[in-house]
PAMIDREN-644260 format. One record per atom (N, C-alpha, C, CB): residue number from 1; residue in one letter; chain; atom name; x, y, z. Coordinates in steps of 0.001 Angstrom, whole numbers, plus 500000, padded with zeros to 6 digits. Glycine has a CB too. Layout:
<numis>
NUM:A:A:CA:X:Y:Z
...
</numis>
This chain:
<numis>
1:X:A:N:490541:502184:517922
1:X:A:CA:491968:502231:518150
1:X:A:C:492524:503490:517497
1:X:A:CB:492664:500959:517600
2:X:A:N:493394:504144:518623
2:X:A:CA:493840:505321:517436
2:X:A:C:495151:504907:516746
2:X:A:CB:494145:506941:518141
3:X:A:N:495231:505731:515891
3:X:A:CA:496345:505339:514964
3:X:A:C:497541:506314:514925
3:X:A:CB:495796:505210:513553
4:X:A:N:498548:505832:515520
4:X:A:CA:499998:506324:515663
4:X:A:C:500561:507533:514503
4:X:A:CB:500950:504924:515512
5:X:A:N:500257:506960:513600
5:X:A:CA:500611:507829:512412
5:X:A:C:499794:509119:511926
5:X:A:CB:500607:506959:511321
6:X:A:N:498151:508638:512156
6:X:A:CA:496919:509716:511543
6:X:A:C:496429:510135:512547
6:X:A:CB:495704:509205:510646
7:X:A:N:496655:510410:513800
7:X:A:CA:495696:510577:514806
7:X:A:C:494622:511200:514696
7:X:A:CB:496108:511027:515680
8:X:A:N:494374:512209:513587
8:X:A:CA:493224:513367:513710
8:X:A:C:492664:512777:512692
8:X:A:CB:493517:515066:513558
9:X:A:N:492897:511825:511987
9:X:A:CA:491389:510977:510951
9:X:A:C:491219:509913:512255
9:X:A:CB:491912:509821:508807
10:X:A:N:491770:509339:513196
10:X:A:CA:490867:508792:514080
10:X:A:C:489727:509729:514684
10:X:A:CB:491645:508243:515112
11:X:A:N:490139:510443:515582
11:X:A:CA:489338:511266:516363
11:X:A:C:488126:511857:515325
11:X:A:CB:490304:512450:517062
12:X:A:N:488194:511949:514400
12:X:A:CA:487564:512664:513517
12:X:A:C:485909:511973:512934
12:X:A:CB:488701:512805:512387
13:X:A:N:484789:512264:512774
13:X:A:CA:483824:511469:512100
13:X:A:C:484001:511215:511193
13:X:A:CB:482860:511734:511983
14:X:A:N:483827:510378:510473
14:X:A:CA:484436:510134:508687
14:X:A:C:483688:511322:507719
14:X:A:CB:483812:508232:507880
15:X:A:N:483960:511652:507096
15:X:A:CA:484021:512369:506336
15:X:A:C:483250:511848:504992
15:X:A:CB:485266:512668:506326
16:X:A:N:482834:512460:504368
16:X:A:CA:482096:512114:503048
16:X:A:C:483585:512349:501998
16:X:A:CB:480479:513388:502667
17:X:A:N:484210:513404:502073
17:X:A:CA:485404:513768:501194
17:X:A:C:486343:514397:501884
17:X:A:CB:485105:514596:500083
18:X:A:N:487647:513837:501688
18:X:A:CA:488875:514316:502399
18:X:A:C:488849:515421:501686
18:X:A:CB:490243:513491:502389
19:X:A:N:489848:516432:502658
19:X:A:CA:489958:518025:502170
19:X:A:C:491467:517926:501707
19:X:A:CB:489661:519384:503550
20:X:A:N:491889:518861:501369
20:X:A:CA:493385:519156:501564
20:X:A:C:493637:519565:502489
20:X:A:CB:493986:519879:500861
21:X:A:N:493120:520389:502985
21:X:A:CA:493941:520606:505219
21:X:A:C:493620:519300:505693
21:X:A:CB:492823:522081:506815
22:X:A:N:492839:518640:505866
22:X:A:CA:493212:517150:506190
22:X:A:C:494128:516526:505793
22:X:A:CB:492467:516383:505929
23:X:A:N:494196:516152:504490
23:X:A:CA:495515:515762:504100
23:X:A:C:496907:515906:504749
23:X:A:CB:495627:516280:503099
24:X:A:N:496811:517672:504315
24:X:A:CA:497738:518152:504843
24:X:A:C:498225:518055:506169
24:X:A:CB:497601:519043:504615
25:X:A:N:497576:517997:507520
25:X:A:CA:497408:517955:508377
25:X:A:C:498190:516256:508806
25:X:A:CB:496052:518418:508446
26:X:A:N:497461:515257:508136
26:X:A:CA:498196:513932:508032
26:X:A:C:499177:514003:507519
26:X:A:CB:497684:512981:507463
27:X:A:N:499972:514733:506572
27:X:A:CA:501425:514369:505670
27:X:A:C:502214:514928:507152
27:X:A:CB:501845:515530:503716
28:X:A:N:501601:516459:508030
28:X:A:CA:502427:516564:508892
28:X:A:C:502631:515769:510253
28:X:A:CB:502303:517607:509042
29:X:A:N:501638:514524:510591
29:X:A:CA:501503:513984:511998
29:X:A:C:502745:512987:510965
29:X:A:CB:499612:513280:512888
30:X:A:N:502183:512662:510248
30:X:A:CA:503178:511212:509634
30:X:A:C:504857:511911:509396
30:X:A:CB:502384:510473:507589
31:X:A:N:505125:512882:508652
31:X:A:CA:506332:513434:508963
31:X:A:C:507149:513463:510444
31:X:A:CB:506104:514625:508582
32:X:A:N:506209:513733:511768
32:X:A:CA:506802:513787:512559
32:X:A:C:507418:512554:512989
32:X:A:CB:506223:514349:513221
33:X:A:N:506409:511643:513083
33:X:A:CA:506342:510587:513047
33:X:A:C:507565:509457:512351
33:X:A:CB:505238:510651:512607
34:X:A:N:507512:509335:511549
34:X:A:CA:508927:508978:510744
34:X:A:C:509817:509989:510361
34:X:A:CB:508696:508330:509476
35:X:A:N:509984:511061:510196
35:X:A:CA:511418:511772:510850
35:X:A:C:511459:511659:509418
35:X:A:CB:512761:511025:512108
36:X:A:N:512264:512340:508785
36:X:A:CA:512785:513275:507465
36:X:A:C:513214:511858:506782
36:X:A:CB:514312:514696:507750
37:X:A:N:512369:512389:505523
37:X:A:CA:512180:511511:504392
37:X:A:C:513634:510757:503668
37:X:A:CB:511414:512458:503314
38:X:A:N:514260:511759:503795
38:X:A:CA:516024:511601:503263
38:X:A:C:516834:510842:504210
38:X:A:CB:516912:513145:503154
39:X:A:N:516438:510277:505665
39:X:A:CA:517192:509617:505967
39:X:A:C:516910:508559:505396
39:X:A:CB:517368:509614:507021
40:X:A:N:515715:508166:505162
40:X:A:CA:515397:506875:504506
40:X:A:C:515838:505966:503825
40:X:A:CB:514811:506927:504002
41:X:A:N:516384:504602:503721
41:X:A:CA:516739:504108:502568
41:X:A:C:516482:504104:501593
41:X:A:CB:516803:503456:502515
42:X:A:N:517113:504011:499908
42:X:A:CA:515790:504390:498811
42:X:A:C:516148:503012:498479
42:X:A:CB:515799:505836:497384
43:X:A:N:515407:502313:497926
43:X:A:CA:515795:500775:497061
43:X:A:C:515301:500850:495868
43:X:A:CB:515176:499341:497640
44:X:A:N:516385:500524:494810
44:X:A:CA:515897:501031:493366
44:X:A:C:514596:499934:492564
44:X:A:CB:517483:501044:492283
45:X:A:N:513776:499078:493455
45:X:A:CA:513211:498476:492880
45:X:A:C:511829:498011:493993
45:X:A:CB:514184:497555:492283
46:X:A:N:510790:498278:494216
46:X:A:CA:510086:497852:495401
46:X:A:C:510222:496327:495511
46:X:A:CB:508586:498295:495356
47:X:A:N:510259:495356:494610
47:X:A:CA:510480:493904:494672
47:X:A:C:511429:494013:495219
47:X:A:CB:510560:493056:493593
48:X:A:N:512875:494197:495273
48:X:A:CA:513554:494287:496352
48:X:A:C:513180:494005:497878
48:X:A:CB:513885:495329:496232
49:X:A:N:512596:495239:498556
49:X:A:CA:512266:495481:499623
49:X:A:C:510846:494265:500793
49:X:A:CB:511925:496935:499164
50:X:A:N:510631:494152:498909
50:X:A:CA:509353:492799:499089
50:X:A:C:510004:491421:499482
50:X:A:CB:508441:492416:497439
51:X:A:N:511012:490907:498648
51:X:A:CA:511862:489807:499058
51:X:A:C:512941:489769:500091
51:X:A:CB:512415:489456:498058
52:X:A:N:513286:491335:500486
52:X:A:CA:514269:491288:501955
52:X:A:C:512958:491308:503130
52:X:A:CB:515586:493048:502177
53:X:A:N:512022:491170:503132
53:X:A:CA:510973:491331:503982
53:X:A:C:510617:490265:504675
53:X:A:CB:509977:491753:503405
54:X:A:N:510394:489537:503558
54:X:A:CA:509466:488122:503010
54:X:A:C:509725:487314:504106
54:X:A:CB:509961:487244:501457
55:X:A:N:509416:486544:504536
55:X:A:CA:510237:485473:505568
55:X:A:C:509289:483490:504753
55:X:A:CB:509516:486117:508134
56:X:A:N:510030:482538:505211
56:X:A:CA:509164:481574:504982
56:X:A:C:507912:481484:505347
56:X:A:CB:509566:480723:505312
57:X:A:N:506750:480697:505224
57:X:A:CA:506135:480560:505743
57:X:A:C:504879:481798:505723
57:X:A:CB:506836:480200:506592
58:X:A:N:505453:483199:505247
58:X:A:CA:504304:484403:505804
58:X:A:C:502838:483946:505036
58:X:A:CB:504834:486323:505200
59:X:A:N:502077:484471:505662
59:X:A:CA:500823:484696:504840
59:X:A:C:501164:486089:504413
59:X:A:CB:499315:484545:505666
60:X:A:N:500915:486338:502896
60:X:A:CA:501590:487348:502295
60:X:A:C:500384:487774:500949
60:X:A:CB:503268:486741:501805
61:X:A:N:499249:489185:501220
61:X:A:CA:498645:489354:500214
61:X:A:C:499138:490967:499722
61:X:A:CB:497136:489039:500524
62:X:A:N:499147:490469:498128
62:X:A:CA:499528:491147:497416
62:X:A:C:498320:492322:496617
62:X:A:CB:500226:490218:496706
63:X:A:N:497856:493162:496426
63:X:A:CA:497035:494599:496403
63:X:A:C:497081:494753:495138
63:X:A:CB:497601:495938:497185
64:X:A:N:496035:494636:494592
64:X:A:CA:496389:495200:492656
64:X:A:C:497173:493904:492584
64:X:A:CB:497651:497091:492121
65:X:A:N:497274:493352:492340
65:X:A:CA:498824:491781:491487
65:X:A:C:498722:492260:490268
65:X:A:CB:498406:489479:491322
66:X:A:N:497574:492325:489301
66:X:A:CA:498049:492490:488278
66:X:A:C:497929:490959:487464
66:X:A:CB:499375:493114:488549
67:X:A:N:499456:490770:486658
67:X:A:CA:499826:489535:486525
67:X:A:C:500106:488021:487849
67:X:A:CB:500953:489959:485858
68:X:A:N:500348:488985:488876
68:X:A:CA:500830:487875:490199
68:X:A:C:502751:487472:490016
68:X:A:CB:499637:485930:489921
69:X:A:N:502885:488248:489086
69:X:A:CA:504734:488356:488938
69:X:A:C:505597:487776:489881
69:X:A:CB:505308:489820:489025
70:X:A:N:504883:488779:490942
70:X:A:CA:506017:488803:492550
70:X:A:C:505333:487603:493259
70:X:A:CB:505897:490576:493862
71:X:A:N:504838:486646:493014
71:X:A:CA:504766:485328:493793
71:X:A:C:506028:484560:493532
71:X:A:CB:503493:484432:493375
72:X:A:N:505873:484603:492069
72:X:A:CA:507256:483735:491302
72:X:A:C:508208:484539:492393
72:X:A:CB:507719:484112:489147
73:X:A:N:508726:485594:492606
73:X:A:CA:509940:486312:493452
73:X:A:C:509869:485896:494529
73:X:A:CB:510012:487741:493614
74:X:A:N:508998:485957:495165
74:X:A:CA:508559:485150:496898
74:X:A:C:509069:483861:496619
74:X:A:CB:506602:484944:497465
75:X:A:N:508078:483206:495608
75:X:A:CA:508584:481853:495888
75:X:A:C:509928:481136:495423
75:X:A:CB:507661:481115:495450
76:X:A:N:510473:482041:494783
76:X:A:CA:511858:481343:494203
76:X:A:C:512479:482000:495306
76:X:A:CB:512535:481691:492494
77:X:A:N:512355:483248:495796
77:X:A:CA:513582:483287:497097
77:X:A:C:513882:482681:498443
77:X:A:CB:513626:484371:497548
78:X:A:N:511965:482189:498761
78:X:A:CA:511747:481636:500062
78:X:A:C:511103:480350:500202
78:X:A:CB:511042:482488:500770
79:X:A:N:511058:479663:498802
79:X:A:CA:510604:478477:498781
79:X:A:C:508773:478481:499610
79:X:A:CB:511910:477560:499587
80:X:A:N:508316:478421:500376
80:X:A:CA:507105:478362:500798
80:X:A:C:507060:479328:501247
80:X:A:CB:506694:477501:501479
81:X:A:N:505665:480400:500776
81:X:A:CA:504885:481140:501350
81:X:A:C:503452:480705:500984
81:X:A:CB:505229:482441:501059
82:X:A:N:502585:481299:501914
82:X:A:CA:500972:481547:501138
82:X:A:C:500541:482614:501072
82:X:A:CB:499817:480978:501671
83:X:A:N:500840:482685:499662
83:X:A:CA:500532:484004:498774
83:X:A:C:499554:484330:498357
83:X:A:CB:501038:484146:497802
84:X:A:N:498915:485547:498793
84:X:A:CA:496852:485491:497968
84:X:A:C:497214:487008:497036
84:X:A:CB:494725:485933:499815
85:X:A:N:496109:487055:496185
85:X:A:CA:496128:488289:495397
85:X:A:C:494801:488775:495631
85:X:A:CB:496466:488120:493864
86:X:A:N:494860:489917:495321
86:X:A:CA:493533:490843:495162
86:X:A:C:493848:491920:493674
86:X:A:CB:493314:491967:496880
87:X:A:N:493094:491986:492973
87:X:A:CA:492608:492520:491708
87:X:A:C:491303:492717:491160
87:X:A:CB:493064:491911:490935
88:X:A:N:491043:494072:491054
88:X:A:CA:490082:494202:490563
88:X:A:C:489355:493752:489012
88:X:A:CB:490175:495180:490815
89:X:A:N:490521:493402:488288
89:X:A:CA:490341:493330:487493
89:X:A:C:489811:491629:486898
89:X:A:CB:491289:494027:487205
90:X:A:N:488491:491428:485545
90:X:A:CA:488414:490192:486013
90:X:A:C:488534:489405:485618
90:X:A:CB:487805:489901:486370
91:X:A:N:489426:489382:484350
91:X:A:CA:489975:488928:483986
91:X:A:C:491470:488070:484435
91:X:A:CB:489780:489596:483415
92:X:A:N:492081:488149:485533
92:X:A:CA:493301:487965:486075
92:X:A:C:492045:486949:487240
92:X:A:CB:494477:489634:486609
93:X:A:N:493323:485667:487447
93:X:A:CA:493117:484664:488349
93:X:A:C:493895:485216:489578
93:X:A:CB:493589:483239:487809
94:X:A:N:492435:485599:490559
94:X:A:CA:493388:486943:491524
94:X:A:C:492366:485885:492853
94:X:A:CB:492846:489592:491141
95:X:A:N:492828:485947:494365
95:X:A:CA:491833:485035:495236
95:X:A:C:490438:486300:495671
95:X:A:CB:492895:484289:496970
96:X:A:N:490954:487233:495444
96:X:A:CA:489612:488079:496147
96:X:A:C:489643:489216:495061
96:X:A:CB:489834:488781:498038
97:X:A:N:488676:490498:494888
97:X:A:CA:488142:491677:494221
97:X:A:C:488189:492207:494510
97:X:A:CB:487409:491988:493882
98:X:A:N:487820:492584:495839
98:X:A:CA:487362:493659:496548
98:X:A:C:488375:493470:498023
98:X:A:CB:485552:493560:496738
99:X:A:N:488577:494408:498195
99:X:A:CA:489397:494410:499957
99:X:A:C:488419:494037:501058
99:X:A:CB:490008:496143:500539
100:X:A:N:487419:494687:500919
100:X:A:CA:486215:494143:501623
100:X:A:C:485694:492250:502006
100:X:A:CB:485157:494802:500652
101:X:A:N:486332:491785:500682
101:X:A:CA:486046:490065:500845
101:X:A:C:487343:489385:501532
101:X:A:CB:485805:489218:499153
102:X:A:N:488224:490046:501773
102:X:A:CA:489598:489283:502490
102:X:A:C:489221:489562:504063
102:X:A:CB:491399:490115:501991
103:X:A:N:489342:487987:504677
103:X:A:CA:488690:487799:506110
103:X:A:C:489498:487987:506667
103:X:A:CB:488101:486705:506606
104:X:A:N:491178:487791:506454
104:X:A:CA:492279:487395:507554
104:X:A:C:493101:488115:507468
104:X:A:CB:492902:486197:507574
105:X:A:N:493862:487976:508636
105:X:A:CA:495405:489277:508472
105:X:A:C:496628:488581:508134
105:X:A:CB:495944:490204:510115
106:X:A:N:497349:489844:507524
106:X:A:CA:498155:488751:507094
106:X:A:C:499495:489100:507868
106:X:A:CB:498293:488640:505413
107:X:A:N:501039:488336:507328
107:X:A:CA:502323:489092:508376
107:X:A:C:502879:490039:507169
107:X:A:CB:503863:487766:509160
108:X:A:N:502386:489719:506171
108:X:A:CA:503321:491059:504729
108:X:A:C:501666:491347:503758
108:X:A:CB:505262:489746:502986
109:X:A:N:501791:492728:503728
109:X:A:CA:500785:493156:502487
109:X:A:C:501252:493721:501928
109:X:A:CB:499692:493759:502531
110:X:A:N:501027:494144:500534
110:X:A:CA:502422:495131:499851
110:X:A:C:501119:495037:498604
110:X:A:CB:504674:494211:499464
111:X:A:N:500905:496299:498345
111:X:A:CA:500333:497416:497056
111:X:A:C:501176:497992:496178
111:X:A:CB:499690:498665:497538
112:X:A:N:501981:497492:494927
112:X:A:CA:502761:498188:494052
112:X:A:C:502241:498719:493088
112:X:A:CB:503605:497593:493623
113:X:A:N:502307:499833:493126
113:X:A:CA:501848:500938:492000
113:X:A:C:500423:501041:491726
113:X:A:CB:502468:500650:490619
114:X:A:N:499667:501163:493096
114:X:A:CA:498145:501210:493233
114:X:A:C:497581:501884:493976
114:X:A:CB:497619:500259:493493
115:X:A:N:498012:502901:495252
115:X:A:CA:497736:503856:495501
115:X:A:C:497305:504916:495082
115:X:A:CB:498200:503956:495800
116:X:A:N:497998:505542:493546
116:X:A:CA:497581:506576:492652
116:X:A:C:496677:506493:491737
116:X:A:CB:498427:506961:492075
117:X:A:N:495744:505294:491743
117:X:A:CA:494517:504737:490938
117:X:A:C:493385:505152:491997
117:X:A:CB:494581:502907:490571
118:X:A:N:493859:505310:493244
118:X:A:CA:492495:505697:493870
118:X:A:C:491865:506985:494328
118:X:A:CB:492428:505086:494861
119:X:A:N:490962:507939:494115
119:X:A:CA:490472:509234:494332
119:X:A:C:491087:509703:495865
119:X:A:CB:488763:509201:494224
120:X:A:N:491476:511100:496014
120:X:A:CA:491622:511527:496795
120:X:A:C:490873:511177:498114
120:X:A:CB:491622:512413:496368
121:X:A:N:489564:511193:498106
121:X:A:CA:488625:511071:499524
121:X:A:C:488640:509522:500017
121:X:A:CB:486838:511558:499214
122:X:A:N:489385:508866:498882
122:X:A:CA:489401:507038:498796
122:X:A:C:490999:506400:499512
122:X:A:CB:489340:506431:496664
123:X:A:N:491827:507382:499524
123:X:A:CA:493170:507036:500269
123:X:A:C:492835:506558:501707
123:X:A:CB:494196:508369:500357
124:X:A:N:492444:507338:502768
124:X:A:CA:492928:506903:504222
124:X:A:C:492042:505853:504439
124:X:A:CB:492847:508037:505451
125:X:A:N:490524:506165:503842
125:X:A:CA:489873:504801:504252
125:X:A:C:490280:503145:503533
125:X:A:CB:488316:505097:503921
126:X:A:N:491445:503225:502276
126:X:A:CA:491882:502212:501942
126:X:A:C:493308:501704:502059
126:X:A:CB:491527:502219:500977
127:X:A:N:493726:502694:503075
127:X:A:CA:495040:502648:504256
127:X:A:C:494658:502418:505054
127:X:A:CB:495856:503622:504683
128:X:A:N:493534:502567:505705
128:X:A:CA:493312:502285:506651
128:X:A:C:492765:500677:507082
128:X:A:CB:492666:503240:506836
129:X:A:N:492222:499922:505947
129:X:A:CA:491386:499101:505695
129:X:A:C:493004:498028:505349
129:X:A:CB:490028:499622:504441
130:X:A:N:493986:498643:504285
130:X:A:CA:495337:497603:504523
130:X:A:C:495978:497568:505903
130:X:A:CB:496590:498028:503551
131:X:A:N:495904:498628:506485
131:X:A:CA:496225:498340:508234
131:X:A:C:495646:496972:508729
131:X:A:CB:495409:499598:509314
132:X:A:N:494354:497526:508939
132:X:A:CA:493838:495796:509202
132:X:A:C:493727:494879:508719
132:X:A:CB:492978:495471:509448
133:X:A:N:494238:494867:507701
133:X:A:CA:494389:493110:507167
133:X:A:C:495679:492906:507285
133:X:A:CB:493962:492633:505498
134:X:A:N:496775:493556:507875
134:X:A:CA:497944:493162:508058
134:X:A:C:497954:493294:509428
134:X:A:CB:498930:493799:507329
135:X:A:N:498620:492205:510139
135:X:A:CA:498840:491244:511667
135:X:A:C:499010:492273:511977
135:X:A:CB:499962:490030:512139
136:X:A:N:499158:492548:513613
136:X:A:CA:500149:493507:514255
136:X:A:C:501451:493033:514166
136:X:A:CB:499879:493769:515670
137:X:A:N:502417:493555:514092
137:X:A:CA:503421:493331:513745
137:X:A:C:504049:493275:512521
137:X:A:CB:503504:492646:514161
138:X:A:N:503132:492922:511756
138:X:A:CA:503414:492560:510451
138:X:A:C:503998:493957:509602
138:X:A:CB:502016:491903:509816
139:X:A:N:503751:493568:508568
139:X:A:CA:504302:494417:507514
139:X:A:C:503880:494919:506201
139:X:A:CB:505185:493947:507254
140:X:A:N:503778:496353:505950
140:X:A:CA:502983:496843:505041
140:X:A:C:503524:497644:504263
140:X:A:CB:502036:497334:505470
141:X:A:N:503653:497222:502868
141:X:A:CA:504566:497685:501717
141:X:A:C:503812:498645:500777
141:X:A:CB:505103:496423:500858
142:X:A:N:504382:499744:500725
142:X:A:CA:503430:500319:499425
142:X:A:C:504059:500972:498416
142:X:A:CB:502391:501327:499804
143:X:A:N:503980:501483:496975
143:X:A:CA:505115:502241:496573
143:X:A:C:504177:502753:495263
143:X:A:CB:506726:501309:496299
144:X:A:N:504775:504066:494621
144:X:A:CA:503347:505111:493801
144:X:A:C:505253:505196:492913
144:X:A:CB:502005:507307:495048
145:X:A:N:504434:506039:491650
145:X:A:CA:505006:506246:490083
145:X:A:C:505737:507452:490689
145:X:A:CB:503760:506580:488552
146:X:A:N:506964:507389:491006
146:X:A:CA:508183:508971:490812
146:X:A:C:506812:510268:490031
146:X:A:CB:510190:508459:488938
147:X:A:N:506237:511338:490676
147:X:A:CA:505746:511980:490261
147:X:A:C:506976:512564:489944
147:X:A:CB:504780:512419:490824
148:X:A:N:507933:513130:490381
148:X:A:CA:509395:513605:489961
148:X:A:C:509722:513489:488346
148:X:A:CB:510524:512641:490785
149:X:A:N:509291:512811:488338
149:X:A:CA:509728:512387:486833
149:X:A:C:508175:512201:486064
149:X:A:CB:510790:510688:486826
150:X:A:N:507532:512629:485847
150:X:A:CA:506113:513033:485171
150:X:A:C:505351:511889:483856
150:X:A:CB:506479:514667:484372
151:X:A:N:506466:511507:483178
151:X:A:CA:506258:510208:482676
151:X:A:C:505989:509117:483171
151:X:A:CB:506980:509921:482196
152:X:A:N:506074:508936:484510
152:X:A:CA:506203:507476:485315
152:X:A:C:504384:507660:485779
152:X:A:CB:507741:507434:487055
153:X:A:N:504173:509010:486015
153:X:A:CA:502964:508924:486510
153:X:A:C:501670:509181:485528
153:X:A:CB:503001:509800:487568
154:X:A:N:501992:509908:484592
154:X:A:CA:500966:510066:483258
154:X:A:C:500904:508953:482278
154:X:A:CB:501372:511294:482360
155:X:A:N:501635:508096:482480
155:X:A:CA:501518:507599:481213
155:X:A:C:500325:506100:481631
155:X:A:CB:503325:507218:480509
156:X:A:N:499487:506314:482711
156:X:A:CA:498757:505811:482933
156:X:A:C:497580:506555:483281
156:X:A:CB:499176:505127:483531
157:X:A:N:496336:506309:481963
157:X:A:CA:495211:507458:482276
157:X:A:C:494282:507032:483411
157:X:A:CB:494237:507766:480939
158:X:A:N:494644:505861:484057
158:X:A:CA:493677:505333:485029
158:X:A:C:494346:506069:486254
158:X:A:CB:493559:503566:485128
159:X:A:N:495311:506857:486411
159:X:A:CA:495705:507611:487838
159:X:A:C:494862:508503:487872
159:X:A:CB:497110:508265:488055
160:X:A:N:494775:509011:489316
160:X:A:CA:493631:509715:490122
160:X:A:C:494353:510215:490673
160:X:A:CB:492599:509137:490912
161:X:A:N:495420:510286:491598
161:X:A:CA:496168:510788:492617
161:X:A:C:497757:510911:492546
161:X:A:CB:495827:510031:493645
162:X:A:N:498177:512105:492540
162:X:A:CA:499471:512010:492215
162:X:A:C:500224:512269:494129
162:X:A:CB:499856:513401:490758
163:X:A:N:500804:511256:494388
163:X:A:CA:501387:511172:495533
163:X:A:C:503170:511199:494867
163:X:A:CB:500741:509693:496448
164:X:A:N:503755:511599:495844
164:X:A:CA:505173:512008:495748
164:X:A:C:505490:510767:497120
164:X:A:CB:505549:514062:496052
165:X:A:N:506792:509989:496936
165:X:A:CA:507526:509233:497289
165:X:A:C:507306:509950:498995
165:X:A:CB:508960:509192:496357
166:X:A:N:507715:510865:499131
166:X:A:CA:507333:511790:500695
166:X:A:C:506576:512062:500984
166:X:A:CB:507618:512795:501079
167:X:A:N:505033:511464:500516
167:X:A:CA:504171:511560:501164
167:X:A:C:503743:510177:501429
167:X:A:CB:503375:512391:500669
</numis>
């Protein structure tokens, strides 16, 4: 299937390591694509955008959870969802580890502040991989540390990738 947004990492053989003209090349199909960054709404909080989303009922997995915070937010705003987590980490009571072990799609996926933990050559194939576990139709949330502001993104030595809000 090609993909609306990346077309030239479809067509393309996979790659052992993304380049920067690749990259680059994708920030410009996706620019065209969604049209200038500034019309955009900004919402000062991604939980926000997570609970105007949400609907009853979604199957709704959450990317990195972490603690699992934003279930409590789902579920106090919408009363029933089924909410799964994924975390690598293994200490945290998370339903899956790996993206690879989640079988089903869901109607909301949403990754907060976990994009910039993963290596450059590790982005499209793990965008690409949240594509398909979210329904068609559905809905796919993601949101990275204000590089703008340099504290939001350093002050975690586990980042790998510094992405800007416009990309």
């Amino acid at each position: 299937m090609t993909d609306p947004i990346f077309p030239a990492i479809d067509r393309a053989p996979p790659a052992p390591e993304l380049s920067w003209s690749k990259l680059y090349a994708c920030r410009r199909a996706a620019a065209a694509r969604l049209g200038d960054i500034y019309a955009l709404p900004i919402a000062k909080r991604a939980s926000d955008i997570l609970v105007r989303e949400a609907r009853p009922g979604n199957r709704i997995l959450e990317v990195g959870a972490g603690d699992r915070r934003m279930q409590g937010k789902l579920l106090q705003q919408h009363g029933t969802v089924h909410y799964q987590s994924l975390d690598v980490d293994p200490a945290g009571n998370h339903d899956y580890r790996d993206l690879a072990e989640v079988p089903a799609n869901f109607d909301l996926v949403f990754a907060f502040e976990t994009v910039e933990h993963l290596a450059l050559d590790e982005l499209i194939p793990w965008l690409s991989t949240l594509r398909e576990r979210t329904r068609l139709g559905g809905t796919l949330i993601l949101s990275t540390p204000n590089t703008y502001y340099p504290p939001a993104y350093l002050r975690d030595a586990t980042h790998r990738t510094p992405l800007c809000y416009d990309e």
